[in-house]
N, C-alpha and C positions, 0 to 999 in steps of 0.2 A: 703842120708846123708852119709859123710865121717865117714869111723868108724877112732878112736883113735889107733893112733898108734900100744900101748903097745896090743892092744886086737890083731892086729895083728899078731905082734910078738908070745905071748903065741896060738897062733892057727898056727905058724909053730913049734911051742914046743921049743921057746926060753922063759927061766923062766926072769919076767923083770920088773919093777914097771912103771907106768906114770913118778915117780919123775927120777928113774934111766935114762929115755928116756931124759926129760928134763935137767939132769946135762952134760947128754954126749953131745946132742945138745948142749948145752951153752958153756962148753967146746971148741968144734971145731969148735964155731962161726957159727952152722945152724940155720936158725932163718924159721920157718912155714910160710907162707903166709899169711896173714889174708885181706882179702876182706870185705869194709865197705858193709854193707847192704843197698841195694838200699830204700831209702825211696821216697814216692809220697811224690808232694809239693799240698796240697790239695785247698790251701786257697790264694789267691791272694789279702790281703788285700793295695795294691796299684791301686786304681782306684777312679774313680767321682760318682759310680752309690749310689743312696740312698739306705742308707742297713735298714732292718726292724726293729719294734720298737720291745723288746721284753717282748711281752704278758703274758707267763706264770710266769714272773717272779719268776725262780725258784720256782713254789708252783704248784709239781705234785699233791696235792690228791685233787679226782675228789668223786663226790658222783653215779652217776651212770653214765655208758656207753656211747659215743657219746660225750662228752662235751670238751674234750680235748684229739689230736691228738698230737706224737710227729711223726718226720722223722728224715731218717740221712741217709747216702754212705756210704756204705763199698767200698772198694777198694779190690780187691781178686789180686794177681800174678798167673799166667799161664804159664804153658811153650810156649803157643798161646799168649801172652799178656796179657792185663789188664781186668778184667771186676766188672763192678760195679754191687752191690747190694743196690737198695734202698729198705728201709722197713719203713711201718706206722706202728705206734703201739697206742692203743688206753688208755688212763694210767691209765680207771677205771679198768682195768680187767689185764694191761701191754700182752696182745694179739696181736698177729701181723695179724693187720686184712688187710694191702697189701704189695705187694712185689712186687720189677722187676730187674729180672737180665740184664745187656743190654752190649756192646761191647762195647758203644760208653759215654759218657756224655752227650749227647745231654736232654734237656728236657722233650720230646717227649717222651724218650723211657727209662729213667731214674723215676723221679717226677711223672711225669702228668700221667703214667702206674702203678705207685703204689697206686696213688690217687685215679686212676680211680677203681682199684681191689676195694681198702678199701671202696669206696661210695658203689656198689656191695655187699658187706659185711656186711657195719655196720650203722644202718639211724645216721644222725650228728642232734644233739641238742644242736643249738648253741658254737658250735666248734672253738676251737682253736689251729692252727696248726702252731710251732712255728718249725724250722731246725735248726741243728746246723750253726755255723757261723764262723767256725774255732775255736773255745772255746774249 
């Protein structure tokens, strides 16, 4: 992370404030660089395919373990590139009973490895496993 200027400065023993740094910039027309922050486009809602109904309708509380699963992707940045985390979490207990880090999005190695952990994990009693959906 870029340190701040003025911290610079007073660590070569020039005495100097943020705002002082910013009037002299202004002044001589320097203006900082600022680079937009890459964001992931996560959600391609432009397509044909049937998107799911959804089940929980907003109404996490569960009475005991098994009855209702949620998922979702994290997206992480790397200096290597991108890698997803999916996690199951089960909402009687909000435990993350699976997980899968993967390189790729494929569903194989994404979903279907998180899935497979949490059955592993936790028995389902008539479960309901609802993902987010770009929401």
């Amino acid at each position: 992370m870029r340190e701040n200027r003025s911290v610079q400065l007073r660590e070569q023993g020039v005495q100097v404030s943020r705002n002082r740094v910013a009037r002299l910039m202004n002044q001589a027309a320097v203006r900082s660089i600022m680079y937009k922050k890459y964001r992931v486009q996560t959600t391609d809602s432009t397509h044909n395919y049937p998107i799911a109904k959804n089940l929980l309708n907003r109404e996490f509380t569960v009475e005991k373990p098994g009855q209702k699963w949620v998922s979702d992707i994290t997206y992480i940045p790397t200096e290597e590139g991108w890698l997803y985390l999916t996690t199951v979490l089960d909402l009687a207990d909000r435990k993350v009973i699976g997980w899968a880090l993967s390189e790729s999005l494929k569903a194989i190695n994404t979903s279907v490895a998180a899935w497979r952990m949490a059955l592993k994990n936790r028995a389902i009693q008539g479960c309901a496993i609802p993902c987010s959906v770009g929401q």
